[in-house]
C-alpha positions as CSV (number, residue, x, y, z in Angstrom):
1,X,52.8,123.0,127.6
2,X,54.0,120.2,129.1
3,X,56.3,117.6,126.9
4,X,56.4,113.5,127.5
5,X,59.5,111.8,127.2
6,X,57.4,109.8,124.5
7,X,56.6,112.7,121.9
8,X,60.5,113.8,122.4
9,X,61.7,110.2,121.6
10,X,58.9,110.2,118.9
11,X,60.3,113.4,117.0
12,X,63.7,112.8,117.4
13,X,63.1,109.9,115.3
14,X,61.7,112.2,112.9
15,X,65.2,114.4,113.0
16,X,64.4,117.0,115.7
17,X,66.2,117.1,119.4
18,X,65.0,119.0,121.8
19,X,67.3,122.3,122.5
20,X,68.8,121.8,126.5
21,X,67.0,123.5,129.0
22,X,64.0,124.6,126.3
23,X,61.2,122.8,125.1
24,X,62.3,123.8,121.8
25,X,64.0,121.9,119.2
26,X,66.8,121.6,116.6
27,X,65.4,119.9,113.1
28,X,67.9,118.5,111.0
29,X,67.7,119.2,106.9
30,X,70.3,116.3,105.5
31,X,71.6,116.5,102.1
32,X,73.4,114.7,99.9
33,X,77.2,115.4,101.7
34,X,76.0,119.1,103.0
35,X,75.8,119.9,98.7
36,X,72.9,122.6,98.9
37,X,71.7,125.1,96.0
38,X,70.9,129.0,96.6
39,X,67.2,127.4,96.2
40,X,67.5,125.3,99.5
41,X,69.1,127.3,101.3
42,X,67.0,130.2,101.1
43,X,64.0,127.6,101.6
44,X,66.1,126.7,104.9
45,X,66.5,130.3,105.8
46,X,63.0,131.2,105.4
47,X,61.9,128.0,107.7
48,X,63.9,129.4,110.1
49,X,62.3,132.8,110.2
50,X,59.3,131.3,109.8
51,X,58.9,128.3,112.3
52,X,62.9,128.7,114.2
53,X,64.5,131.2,116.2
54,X,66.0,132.8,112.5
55,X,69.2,130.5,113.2
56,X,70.9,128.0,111.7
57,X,73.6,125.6,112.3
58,X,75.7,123.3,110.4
59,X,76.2,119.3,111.9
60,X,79.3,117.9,111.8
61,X,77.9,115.6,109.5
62,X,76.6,118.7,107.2
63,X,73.2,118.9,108.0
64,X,71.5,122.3,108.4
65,X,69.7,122.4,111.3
66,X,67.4,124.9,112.3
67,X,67.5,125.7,115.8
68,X,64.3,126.7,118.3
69,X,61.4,125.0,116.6
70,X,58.5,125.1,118.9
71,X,56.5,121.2,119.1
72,X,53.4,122.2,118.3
73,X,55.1,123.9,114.9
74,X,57.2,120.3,113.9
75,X,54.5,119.0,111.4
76,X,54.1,122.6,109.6
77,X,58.1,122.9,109.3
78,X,58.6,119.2,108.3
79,X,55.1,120.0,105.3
80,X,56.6,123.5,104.3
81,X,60.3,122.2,103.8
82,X,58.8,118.6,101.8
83,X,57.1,121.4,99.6
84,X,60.7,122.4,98.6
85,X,61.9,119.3,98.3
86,X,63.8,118.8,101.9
87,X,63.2,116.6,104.4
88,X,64.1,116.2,108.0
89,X,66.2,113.6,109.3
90,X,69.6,112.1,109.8
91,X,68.9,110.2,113.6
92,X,68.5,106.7,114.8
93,X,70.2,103.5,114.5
94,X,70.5,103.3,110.4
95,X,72.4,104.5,108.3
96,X,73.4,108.4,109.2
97,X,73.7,111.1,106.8
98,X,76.8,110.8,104.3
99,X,79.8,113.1,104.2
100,X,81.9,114.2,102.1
101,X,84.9,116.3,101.4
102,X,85.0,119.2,98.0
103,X,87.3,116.4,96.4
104,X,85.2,116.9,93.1
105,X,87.3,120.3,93.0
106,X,90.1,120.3,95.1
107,X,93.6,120.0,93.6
108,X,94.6,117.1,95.6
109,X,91.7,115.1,95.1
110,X,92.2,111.6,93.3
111,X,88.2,110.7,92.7
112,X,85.0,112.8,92.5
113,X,83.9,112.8,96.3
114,X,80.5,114.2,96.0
115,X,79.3,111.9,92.8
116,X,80.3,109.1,94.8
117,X,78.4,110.4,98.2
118,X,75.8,110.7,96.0
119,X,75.4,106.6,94.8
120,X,75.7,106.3,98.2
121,X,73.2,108.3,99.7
122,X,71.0,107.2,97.5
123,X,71.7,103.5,97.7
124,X,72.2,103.3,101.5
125,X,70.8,106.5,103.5
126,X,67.6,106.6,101.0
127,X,67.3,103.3,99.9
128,X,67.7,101.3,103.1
129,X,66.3,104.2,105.1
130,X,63.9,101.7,106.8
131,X,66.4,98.9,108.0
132,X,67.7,99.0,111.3
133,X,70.8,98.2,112.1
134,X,72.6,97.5,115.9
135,X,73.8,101.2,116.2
136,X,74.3,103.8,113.9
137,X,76.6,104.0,110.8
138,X,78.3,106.6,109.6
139,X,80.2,106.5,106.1
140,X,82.2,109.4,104.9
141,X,84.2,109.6,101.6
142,X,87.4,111.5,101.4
143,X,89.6,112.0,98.2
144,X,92.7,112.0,99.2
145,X,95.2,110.8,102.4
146,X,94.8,114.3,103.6
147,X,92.1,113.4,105.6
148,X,90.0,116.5,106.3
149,X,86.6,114.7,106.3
150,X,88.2,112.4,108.1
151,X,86.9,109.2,106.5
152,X,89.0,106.5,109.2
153,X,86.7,107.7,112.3
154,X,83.6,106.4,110.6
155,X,81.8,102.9,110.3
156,X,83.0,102.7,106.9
157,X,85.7,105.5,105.1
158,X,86.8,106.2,101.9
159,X,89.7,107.7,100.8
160,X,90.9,108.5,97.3
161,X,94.3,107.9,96.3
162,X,96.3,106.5,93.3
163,X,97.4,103.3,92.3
164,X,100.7,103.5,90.4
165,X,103.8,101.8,90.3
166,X,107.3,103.6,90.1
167,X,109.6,102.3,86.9
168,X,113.0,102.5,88.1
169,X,114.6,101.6,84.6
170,X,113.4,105.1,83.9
171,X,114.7,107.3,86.4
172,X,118.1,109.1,85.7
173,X,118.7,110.0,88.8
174,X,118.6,113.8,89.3
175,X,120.6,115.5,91.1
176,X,117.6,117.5,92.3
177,X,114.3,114.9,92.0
178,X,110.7,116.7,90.9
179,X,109.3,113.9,92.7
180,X,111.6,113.7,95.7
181,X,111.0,117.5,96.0
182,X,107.1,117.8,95.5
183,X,106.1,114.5,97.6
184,X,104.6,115.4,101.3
185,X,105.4,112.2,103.1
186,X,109.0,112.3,102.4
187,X,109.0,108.6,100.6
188,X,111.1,109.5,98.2
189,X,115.0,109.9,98.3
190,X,117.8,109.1,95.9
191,X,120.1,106.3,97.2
192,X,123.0,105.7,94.5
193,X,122.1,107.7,91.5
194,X,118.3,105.9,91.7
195,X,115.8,107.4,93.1
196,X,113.7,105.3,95.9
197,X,110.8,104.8,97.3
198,X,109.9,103.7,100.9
199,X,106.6,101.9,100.7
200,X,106.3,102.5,104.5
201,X,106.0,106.5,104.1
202,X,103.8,106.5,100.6
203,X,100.3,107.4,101.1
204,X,99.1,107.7,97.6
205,X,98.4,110.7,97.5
206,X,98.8,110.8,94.2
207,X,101.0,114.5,94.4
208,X,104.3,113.1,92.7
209,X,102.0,111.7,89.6
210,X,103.7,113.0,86.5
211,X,106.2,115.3,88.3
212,X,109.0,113.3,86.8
213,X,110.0,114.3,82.9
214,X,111.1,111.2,82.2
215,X,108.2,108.7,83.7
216,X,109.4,106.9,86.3
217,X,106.3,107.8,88.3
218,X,103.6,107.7,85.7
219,X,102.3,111.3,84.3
220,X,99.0,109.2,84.9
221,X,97.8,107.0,87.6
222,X,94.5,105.1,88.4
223,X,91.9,106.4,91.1
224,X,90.9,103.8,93.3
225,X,89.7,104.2,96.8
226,X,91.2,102.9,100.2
227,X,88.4,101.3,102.5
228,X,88.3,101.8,106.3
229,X,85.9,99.6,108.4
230,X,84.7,100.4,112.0
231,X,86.4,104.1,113.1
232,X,84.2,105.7,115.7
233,X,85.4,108.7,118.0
234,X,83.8,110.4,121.3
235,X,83.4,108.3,124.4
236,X,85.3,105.8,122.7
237,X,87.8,105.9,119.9
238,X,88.9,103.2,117.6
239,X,90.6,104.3,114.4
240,X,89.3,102.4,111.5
241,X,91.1,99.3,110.3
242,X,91.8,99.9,106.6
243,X,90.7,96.9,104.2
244,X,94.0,94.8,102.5
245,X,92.8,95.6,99.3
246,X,92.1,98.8,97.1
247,X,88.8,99.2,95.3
248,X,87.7,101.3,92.2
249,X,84.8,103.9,92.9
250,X,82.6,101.8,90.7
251,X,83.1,99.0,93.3
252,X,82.6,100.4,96.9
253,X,79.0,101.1,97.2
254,X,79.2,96.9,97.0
255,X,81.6,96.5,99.8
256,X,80.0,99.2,101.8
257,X,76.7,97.0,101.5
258,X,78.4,94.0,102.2
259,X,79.6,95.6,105.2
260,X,76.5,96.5,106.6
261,X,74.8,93.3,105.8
262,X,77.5,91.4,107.7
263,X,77.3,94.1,110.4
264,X,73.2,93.9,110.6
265,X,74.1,90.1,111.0
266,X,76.6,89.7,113.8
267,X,76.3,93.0,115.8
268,X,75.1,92.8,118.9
269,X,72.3,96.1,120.3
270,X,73.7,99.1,120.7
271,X,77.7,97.8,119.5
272,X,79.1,99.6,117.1
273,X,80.8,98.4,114.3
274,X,84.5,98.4,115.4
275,X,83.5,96.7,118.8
276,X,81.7,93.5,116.9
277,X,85.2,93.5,114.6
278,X,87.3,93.2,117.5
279,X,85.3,90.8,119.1
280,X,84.8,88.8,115.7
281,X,88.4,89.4,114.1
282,X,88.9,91.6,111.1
283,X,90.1,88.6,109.2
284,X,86.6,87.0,109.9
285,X,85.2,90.4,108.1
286,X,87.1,90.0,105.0
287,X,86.7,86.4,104.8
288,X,82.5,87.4,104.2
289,X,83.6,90.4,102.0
290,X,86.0,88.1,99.5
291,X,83.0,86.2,98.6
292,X,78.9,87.4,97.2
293,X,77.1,85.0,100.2
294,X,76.4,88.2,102.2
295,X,74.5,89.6,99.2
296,X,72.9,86.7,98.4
297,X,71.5,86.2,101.9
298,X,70.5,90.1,101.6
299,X,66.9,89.4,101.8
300,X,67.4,86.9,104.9
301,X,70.2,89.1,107.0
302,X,67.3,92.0,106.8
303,X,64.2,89.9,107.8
304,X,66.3,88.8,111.0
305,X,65.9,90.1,114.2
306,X,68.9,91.9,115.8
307,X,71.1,90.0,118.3
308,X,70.6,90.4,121.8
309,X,73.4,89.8,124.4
């Protein structure tokens, strides 16, 4: 059987690439930040077997997908996995599938990571499923400057961390300083019986929050997330430029829609994100995020056509 470049373009669209070399393909299960129950997974398992080669593989962006599905078998896999509530998916110039880091349980995490990815993959990989944007956009949500899901190399990153401010009437100057001691970036030193802080080296991490007895660094300190627009990495990087404000958790499924609106709006076909910001100016971005006019011109920015160079 003999494959157009029209049906492989068609199902790709559908969330199954053809395997190199094969006429086989790979069909990608996407959920909510790779969170799967035994359920699902033995549902994925048994597609596999059943329509696949009996493997699977895990995306970078924590999709299963299950590898060697013959063509002609696409529309039973894609009907036995909807059975069991899974879909195919996670291609295309929209929004990608979300990822997210085990923040919700990790000891260094400063917000609930996979709560959050899922208001957003509801809002934004479900909800605006259908609107298509210049390139593809990829949001990831980290909770904490650790970085491991990497949130600065996507169109729009999270990152938890803690908002706190350090109450030097307080500190008794330790010979030996809990904080000093336990904090990672090494912003933290005592200079003349005081201890000190060098903004420049802080992350927020959020790791020195109540190691000091007598609470010069609060023993409790406010989530609130950092906000990186435009990251992208492969044939070309471009680290993300982080917003100049802080936002709570409640608050960034807004910005990340204002983002996207003002994104859908100004980029050009096939630019990504960080290219239109440095053509446009980052301060022109956060001029449109300051104010509501992108949301209420929602309706408007989606009816338009892309831009065309």
């Amino acid at each position: 059987m003999s494959i157009t470049k029209e049906e492989i373009t068609i199902v790709k669209g559908r969330g199954f690439l053809l395997n190199r070399g094969t006429e086989f393909f790979s069909g990608r299960i996407v959920t909510v930040a790779g969170l799967f129950t035994p359920a699902e997974l033995h549902a994925i398992a048994e597609c596999a077997d059943k329509f696949g080669n009996g493997k699977v593989i895990f995306t970078s962006r924590l999709a299963a997908e299950i590898v060697g599905i013959p063509f002609d078998k696409i529309p039973e896999a894609e009907e036995f996995m909807a059975e069991r509530g899974l879909h195919f998916g996670g291609t295309g110039a929209k929004v990608r599938p979300i990822t997210a880091c085990k923040g919700t349980t990790c000891v260094y995490g400063n917000i609930d990571t996979q709560a959050l990815a899922k208001v957003i993959y509801d809002k934004f990989y479900i909800g605006m499923c259908e609107v298509k944007l210049p390139h593809k956009f990829k949001i990831g949500v980290g909770g904490c400057p650790n970085s491991c899901m990497k949130p600065s190399l996507n169109d729009v990153g999270i990152e938890g961390c803690k908002a706190f401010s350090f109450n030097s009437e307080l500190c008794r100057g330790c010979k030996k300083c809990a904080v000093a001691a336990n904090c990672p970036s090494k912003a933290v030193s005592v200079t003349e019986g005081k201890a000190v802080v060098d903004e420049s080296k802080c992350t927020k991490c959020g790791v020195c929050v109540g190691k000091c007895p007598f609470g010069a660094f609060p023993k409790e300190a406010t989530s609130v997330c950092r906000v990186f627009v435009g990251g992208t990495w492969g044939k070309t990087q471009r680290m993300g430029t982080r917003l100049s404000r802080v936002y709570s958790p409640e608050e960034v499924p807004e910005i990340i829609e204002k983002v996207m609106l003002w994104y859908k709006e100004n980029g050009y076909v096939k630019e990504r994100l960080g290219a239109a910001i440095d053509r446009l100016g980052v301060s022109t971005l956060e001029a449109a995020l300051a104010t509501d006019d992108l949301l209420l011109r929602k309706d408007e920015i989606l009816a338009k056509p892309l831009l065309e160079k």
